[in-house]
N, C-alpha and C positions, 0 to 999 in steps of 0.2 A: 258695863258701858252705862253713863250716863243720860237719863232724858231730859235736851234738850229744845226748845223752842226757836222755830224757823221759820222765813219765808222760802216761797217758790225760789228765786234767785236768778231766775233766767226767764223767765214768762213762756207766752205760747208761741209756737212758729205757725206761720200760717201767711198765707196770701190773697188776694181779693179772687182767685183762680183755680182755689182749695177745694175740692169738690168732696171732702170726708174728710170726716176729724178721730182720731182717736186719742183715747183721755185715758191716762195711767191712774193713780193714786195720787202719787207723792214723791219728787225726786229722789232716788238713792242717794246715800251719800258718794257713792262711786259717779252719777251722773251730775251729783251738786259739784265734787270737784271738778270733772270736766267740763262743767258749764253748759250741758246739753242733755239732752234724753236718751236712757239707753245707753250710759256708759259701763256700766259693769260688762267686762271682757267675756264675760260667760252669758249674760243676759242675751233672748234668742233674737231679739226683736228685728236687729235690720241684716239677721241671716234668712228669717223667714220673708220680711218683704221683699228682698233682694230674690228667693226663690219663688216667690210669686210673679215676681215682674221679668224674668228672664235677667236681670242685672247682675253685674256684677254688686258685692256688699260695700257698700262706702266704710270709710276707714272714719277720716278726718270730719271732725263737724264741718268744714265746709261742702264737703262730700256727702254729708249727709243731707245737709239743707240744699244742698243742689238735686238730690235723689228724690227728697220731697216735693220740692217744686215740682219737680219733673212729670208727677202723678200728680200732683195737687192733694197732697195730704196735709191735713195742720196735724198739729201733733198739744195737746196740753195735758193737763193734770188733774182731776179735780177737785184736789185741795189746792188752796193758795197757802196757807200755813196750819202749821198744828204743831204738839208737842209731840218728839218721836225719839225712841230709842235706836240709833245706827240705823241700818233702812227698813226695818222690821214694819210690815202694814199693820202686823195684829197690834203693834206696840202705839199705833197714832191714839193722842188724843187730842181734846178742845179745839180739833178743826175749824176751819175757817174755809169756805167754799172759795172757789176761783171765781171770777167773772167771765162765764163763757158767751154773755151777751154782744162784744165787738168782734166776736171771730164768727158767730151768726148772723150778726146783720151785714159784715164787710165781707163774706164770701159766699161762693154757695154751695156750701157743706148743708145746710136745713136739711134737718131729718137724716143726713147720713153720719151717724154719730155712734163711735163702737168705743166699747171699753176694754181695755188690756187686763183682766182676769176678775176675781168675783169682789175684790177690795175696792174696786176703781167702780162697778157696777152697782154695790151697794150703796156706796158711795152719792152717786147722781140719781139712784132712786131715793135718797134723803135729802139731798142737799140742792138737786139741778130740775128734778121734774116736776116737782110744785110750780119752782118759780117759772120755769119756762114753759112748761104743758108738753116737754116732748118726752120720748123715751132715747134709748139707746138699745145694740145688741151687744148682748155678752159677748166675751172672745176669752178664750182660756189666755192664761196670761204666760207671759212668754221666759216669767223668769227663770232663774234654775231652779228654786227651790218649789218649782210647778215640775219634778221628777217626773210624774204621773204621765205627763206628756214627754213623749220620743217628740224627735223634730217634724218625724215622716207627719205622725198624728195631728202635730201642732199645724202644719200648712195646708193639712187638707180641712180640719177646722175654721182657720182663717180665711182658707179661698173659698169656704161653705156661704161663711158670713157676711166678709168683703165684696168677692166675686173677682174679676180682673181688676190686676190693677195697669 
């Protein structure tokens, strides 16, 4: 596979009503073609919010952005671009941070700011807390290639960190 160089492609979701934000890395290319976050079919993400929240799991991106609203989750990345091999995070390079400044000031997520595994984390400790002065909590990341974590493991992690949603 070749490394090429991208943007985001879809930006951040989120609403003035948003009350936590979680920040991934870097879209997959499984989520770039879907046009939305957390496309890869195996990826855990809106099986475990969905088990946190008593919901059913959205399917459809509209489904999903109705499921966010619904809690007031924003959802972004913390890269805006970089050069990446297929969706591999050890593969990013010459990042380029997001602008997480108008989903902070237009909601209020402040200070509730978690990151979806230790790429997404390391990530916003170089790129996002200089400039903004905040932190984030880690959250094991939900992909498949995070083995290590069972599902059971993964939602009692995330409802450690999160709390209800």
């Amino acid at each position: 596979m070749d490394r090429i160089t991208l943007s985001h492609g879809f930006g951040p979701f989120w609403r003035p009503d948003s009350r936590l934000l979680i920040l991934g890395s870097f879209p997959s290319a499984a989520s770039r073609e879907a046009g939305f976050y957390y496309g890869h079919p195996r990826n855990r993400f809106w099986q475990v919010l969905s088990l946190l929240s008593g919901e059913e799991a959205p399917v459809t991106t509209e489904e999903k952005k109705a499921f966010l609203a619904r809690r007031g989750i924003a959802l972004y990345d913390v890269i805006f671009s970089c050069s990446i091999v297929g969706s591999s995070d050890a593969s990013i390079r010459d990042a380029v941070p997001a602008d997480l400044c108008p989903i902070l000031a237009g909601s209020r997520v402040w200070k509730r700011i978690f990151a979806n595994g230790k790429v997404a984390q390391r990530c916003f400790e170089r790129f996002q807390a200089p400039l903004l002065g905040l932190n984030c909590i880690p959250l094991p990341s939900t992909s498949p290639a995070n083995a290590s974590y069972s599902l059971e493991k993964l939602c009692a992690a995330w409802r450690e960190g999160i709390g209800p949603l």
